[in-house]
N, CA, C and O atoms as a printed pandas DataFrame, in Angstrom:
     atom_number atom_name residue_name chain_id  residue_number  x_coord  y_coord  z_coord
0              1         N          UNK        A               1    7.447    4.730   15.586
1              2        CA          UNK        A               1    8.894    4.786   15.618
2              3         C          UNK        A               1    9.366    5.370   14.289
3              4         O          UNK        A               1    8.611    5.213   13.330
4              5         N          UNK        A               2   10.336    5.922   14.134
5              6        CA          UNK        A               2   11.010    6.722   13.058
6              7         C          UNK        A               2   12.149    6.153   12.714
7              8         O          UNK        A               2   12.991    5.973   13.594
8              9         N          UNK        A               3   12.407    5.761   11.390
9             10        CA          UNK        A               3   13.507    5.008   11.297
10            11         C          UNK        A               3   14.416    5.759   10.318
11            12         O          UNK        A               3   13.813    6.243    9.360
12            13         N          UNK        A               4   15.668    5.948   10.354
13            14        CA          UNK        A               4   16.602    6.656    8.937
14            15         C          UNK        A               4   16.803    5.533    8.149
15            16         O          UNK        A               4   16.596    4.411    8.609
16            17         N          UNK        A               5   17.166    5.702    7.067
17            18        CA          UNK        A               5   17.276    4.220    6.115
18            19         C          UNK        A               5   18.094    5.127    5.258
19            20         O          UNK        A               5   17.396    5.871    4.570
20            21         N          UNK        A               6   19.525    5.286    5.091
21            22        CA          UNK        A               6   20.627    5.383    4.194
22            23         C          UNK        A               6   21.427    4.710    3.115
23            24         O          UNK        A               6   20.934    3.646    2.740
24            25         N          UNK        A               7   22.211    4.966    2.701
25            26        CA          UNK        A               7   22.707    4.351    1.273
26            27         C          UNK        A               7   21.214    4.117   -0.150
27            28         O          UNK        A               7   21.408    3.436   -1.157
28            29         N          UNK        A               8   20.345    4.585    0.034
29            30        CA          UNK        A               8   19.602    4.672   -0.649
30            31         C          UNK        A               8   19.894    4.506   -2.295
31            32         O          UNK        A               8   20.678    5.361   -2.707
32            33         N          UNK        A               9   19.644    4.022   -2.818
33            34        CA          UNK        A               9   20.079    4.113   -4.784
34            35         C          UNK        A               9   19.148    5.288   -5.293
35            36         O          UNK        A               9   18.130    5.562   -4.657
36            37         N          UNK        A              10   19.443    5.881   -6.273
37            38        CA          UNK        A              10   18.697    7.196   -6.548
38            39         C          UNK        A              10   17.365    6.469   -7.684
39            40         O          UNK        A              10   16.555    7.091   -8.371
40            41         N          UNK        A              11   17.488    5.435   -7.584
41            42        CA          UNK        A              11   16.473    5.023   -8.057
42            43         C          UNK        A              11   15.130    4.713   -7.347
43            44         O          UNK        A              11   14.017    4.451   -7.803
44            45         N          UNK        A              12   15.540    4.814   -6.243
45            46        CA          UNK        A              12   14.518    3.926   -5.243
46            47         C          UNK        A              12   13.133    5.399   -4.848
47            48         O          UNK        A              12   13.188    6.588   -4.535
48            49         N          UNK        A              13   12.395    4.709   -5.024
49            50        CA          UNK        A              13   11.102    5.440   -4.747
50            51         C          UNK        A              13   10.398    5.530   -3.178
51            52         O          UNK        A              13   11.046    5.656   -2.138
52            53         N          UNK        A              14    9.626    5.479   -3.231
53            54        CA          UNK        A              14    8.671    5.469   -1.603
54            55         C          UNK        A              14    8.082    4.349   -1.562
55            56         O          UNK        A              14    8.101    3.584   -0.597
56            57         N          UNK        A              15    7.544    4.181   -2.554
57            58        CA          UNK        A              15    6.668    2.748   -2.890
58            59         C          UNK        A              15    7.320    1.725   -2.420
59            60         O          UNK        A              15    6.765    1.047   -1.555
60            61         N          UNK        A              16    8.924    1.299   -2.971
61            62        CA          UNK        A              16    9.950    0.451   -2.754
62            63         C          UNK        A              16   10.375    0.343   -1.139
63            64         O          UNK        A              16   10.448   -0.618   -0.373
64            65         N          UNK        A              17   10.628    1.810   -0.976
65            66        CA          UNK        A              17   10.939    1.443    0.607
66            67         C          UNK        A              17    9.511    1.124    2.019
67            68         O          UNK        A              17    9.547    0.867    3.222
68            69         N          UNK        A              18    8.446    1.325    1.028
69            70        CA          UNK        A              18    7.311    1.217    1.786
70            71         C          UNK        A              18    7.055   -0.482    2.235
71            72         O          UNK        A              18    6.850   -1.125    3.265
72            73         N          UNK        A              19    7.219   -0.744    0.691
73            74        CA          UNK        A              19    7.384   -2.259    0.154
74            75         C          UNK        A              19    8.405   -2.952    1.476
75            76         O          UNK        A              19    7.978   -3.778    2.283
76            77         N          UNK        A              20    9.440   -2.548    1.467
77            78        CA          UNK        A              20   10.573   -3.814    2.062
78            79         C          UNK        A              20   10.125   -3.544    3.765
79            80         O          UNK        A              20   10.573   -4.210    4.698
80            81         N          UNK        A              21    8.897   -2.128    3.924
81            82        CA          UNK        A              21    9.194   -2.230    5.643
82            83         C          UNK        A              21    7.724   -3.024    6.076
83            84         O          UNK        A              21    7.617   -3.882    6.952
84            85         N          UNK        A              22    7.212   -2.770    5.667
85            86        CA          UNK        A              22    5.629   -3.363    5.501
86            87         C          UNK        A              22    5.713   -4.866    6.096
87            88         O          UNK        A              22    4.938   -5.137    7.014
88            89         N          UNK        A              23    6.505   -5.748    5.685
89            90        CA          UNK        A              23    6.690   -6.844    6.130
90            91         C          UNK        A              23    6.621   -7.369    7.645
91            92         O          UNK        A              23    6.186   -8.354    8.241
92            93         N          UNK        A              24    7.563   -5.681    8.065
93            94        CA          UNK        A              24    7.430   -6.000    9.712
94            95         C          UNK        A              24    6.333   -5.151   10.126
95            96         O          UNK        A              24    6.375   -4.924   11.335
96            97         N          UNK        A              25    5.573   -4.724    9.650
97            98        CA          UNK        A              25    4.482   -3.966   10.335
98            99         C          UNK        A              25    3.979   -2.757    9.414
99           100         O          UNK        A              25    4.505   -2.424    8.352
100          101         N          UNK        A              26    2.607   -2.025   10.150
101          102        CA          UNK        A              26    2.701   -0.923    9.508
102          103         C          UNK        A              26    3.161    0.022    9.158
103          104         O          UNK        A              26    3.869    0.548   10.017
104          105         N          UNK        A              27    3.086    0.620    8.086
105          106        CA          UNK        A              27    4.084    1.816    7.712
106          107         C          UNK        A              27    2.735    3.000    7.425
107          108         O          UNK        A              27    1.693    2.971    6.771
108          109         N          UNK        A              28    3.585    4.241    8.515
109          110        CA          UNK        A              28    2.642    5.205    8.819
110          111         C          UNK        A              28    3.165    6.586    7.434
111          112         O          UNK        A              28    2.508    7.384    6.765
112          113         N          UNK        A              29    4.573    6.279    7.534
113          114        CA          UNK        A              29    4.614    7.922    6.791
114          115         C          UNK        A              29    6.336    7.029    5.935
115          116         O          UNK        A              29    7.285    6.585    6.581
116          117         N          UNK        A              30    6.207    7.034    4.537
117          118        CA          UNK        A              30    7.948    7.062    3.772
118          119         C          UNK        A              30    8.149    8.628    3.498
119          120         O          UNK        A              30    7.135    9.255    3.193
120          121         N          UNK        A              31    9.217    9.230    3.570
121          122        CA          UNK        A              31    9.648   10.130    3.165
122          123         C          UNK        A              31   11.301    9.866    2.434
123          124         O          UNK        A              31   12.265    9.622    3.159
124          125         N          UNK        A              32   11.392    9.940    1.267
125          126        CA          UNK        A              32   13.058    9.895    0.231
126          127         C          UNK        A              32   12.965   11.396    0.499
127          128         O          UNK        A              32   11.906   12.020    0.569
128          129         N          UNK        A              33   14.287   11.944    0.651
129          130        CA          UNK        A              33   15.120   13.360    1.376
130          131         C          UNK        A              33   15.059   13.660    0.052
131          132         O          UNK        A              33   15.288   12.675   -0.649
132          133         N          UNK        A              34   14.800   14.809   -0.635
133          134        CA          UNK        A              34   15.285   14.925   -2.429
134          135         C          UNK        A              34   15.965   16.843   -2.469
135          136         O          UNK        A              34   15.718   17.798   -1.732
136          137         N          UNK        A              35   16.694   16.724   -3.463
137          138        CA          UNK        A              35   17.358   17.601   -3.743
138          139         C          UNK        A              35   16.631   19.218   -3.823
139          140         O          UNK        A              35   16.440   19.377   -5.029
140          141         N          UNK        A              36   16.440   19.710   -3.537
141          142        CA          UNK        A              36   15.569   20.850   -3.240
142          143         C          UNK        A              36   15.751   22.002   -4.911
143          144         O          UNK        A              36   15.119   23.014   -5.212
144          145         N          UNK        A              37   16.810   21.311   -5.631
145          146        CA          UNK        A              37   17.200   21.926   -7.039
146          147         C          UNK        A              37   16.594   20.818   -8.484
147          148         O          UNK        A              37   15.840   20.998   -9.439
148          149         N          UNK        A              38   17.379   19.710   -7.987
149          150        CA          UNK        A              38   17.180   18.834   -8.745
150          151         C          UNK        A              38   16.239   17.939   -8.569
151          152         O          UNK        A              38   16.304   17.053   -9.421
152          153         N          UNK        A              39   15.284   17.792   -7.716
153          154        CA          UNK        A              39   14.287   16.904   -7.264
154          155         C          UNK        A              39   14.778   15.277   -6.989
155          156         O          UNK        A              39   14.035   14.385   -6.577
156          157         N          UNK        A              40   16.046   15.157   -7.286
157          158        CA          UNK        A              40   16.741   13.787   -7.322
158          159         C          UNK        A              40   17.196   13.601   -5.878
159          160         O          UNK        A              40   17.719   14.447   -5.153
160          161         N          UNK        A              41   16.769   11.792   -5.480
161          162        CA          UNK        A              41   17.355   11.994   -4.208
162          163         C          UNK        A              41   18.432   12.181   -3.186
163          164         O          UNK        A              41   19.556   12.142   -3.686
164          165         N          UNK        A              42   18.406   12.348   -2.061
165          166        CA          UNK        A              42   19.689   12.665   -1.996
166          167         C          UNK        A              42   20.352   11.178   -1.141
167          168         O          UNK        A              42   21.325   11.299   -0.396
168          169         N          UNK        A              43   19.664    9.779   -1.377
169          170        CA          UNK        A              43   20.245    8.813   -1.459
170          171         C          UNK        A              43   19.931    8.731    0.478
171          172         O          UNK        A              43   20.608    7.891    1.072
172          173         N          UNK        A              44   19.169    9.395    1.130
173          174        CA          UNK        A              44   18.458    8.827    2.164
174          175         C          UNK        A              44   17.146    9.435    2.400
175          176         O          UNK        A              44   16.678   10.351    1.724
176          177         N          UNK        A              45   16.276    8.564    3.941
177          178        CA          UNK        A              45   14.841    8.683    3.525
178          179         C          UNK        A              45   14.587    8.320    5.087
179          180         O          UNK        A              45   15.527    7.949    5.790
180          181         N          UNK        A              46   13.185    8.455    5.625
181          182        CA          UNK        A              46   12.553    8.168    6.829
182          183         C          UNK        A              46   11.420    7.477    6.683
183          184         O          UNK        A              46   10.517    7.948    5.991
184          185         N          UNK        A              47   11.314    6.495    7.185
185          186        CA          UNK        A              47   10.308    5.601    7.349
186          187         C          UNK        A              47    9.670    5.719    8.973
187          188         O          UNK        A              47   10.398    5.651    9.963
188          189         N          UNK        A              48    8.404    5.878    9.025
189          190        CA          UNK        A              48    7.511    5.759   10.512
190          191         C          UNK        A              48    6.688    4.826   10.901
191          192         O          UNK        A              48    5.543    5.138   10.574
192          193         N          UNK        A              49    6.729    3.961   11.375
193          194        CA          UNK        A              49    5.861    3.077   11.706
194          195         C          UNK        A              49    5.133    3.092   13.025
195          196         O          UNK        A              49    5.578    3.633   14.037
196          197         N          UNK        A              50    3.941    2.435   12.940
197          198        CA          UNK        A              50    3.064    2.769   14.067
198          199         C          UNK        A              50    3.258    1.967   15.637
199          200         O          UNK        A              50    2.728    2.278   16.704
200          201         N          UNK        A              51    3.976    1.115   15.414
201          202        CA          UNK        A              51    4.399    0.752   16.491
202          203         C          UNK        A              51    6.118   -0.029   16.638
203          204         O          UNK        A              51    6.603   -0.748   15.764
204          205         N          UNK        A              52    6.827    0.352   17.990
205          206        CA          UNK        A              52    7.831    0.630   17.947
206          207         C          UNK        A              52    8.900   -0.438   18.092
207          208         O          UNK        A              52   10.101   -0.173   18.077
208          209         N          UNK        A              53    8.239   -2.059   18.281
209          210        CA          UNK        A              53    8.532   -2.636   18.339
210          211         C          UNK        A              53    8.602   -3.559   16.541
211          212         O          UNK        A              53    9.670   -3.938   16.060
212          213         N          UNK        A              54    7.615   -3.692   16.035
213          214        CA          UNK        A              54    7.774   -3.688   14.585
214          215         C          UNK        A              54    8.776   -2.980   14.248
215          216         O          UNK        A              54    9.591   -3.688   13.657
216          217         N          UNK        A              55    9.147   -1.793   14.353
217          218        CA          UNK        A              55   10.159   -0.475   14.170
218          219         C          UNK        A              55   11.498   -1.385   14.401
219          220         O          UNK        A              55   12.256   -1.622   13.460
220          221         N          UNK        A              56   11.651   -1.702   15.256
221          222        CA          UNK        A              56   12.764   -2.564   15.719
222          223         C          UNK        A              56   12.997   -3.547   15.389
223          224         O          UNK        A              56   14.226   -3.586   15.319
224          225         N          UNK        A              57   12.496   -4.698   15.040
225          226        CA          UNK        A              57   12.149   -5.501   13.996
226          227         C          UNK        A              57   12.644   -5.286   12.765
227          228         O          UNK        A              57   13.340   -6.138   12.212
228          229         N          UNK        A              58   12.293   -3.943   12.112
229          230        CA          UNK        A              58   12.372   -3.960   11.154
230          231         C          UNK        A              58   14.177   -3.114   10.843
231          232         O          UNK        A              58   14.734   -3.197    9.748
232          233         N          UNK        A              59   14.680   -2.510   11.827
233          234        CA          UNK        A              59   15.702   -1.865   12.057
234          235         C          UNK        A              59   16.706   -3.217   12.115
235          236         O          UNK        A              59   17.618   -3.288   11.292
236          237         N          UNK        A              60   16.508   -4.337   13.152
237          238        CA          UNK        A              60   17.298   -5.678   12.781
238          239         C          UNK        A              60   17.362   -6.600   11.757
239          240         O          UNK        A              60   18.343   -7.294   11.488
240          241         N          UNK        A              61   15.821   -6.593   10.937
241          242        CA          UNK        A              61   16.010   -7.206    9.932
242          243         C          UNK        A              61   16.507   -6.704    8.513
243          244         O          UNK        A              61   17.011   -7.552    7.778
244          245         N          UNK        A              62   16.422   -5.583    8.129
245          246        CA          UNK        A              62   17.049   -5.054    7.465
246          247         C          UNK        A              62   18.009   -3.910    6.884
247          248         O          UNK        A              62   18.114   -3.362    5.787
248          249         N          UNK        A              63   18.785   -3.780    8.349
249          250        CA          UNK        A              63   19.786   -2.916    8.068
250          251         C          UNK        A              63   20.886   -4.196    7.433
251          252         O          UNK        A              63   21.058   -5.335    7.870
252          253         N          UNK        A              64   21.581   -3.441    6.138
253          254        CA          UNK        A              64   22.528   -4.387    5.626
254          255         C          UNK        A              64   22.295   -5.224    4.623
255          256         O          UNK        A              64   23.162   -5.693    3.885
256          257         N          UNK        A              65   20.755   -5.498    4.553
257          258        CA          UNK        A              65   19.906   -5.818    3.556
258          259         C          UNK        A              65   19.894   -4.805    2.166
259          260         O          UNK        A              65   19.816   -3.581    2.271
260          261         N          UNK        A              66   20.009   -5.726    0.462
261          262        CA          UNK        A              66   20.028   -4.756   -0.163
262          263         C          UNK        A              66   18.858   -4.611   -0.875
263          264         O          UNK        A              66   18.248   -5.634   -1.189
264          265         N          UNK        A              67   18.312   -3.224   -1.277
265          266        CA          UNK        A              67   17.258   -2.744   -1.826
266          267         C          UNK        A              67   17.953   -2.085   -3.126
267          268         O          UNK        A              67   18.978   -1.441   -3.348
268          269         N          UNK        A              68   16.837   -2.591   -3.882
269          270        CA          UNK        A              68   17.899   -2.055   -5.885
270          271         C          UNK        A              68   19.300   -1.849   -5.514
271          272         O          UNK        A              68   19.832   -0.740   -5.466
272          273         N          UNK        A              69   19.826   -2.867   -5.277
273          274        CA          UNK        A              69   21.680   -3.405   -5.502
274          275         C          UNK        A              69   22.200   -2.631   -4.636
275          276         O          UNK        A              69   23.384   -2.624   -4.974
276          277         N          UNK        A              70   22.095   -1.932   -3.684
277          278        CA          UNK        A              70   22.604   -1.051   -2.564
278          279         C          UNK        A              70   22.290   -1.484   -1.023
279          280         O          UNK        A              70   21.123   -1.494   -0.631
280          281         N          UNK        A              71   23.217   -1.791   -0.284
281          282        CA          UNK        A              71   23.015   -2.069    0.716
282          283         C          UNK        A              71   22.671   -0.932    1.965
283          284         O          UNK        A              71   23.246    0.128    2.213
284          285         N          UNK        A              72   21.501   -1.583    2.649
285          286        CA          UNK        A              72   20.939   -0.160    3.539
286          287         C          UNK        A              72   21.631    0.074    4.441
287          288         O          UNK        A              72   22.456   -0.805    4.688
288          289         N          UNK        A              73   21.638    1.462    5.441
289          290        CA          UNK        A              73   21.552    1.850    6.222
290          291         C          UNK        A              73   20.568    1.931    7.263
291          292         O          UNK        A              73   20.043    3.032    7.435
292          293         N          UNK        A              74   20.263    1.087    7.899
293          294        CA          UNK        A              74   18.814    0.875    9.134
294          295         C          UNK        A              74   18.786    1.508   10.268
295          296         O          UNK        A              74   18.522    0.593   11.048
296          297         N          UNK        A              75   18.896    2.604   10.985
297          298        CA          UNK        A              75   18.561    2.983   11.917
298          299         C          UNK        A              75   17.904    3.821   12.932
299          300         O          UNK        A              75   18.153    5.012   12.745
300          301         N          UNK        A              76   17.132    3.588   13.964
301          302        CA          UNK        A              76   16.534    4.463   14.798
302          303         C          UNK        A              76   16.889    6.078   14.534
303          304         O          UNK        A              76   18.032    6.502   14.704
304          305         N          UNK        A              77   15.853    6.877   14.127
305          306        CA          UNK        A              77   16.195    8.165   13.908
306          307         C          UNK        A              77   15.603    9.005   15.009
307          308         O          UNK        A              77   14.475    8.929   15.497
308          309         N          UNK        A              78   16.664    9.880   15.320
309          310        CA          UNK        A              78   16.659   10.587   16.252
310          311         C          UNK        A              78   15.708   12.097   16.654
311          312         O          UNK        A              78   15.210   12.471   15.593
312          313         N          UNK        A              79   15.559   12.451   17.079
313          314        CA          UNK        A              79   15.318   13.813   16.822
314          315         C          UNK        A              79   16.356   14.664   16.526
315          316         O          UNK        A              79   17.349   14.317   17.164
316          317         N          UNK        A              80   16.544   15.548   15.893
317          318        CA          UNK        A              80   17.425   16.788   15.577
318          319         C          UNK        A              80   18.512   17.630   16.958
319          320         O          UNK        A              80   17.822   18.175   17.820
320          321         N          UNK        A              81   19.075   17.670   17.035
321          322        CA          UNK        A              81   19.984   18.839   18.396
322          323         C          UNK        A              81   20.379   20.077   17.809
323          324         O          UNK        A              81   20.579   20.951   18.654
324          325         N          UNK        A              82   20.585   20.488   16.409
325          326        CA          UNK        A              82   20.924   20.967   16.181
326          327         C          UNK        A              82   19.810   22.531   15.578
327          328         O          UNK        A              82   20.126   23.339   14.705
328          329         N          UNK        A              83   18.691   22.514   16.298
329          330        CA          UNK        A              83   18.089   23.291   16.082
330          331         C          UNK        A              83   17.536   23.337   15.092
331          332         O          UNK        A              83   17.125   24.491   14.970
332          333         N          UNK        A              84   17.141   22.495   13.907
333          334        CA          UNK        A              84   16.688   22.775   13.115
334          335         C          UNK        A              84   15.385   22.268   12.844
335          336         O          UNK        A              84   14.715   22.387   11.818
336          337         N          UNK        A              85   15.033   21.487   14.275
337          338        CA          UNK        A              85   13.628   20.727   14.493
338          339         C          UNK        A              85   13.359   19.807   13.320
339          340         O          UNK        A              85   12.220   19.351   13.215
340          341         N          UNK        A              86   14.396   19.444   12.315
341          342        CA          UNK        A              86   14.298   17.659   11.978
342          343         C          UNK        A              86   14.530   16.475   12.288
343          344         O          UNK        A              86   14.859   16.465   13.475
344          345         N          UNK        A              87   14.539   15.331   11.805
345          346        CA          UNK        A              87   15.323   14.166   12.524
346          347         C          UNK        A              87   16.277   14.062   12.317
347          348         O          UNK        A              87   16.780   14.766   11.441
348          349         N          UNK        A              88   17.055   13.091   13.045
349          350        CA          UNK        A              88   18.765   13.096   12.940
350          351         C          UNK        A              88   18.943   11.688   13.124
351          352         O          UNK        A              88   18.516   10.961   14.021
352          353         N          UNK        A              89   19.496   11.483   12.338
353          354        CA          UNK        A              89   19.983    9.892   12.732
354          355         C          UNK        A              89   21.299    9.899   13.474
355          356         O          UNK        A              89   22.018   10.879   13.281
356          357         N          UNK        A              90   21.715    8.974   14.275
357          358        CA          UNK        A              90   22.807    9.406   15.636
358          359         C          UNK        A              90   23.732    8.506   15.011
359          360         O          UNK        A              90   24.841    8.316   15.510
């Protein structure tokens, strides 16, 4: 399952968000979105986990939850419509 995770703090690493999803299950792939100039993030990220019910789990338990003083954004990420063959959060 593919999850978007928003409001991100520009502090927050992969490690961190690997950290808070792990709890509900495995974590297959973190990706933080980063600035393609500045390498800084751009304050969201994708998390994949291997199964989709953990995924969900982890989408109820911590959307709203805060990670380094920022409260998340938790949700099921979509595939892309807009042609650009990334994910999309809906």
């Amino acid at each position: 399952m593919n999850i978007y995770v928003g409001n991100l703090s520009h502090g927050t690493v992969e490690d961190d968000l690997r950290g808070a999803f792990e709890s509900y299950g495995e974590v297959l792939n973190v990706n933080i979105i980063r600035n393609g100039y500045t390498g800084g993030s751009r304050g969201f990220g994708f998390v994949e986990m291997s199964e989709k019910e953990d995924g969900e789990k982890a989408v109820a338990g911590l959307h709203g939850t805060e990670l380094d003083g920022w409260a998340l954004n938790v949700k099921e990420a979509h595939p892309r419509t807009d042609g650009s063959g990334g994910p999309l959060s809906r």
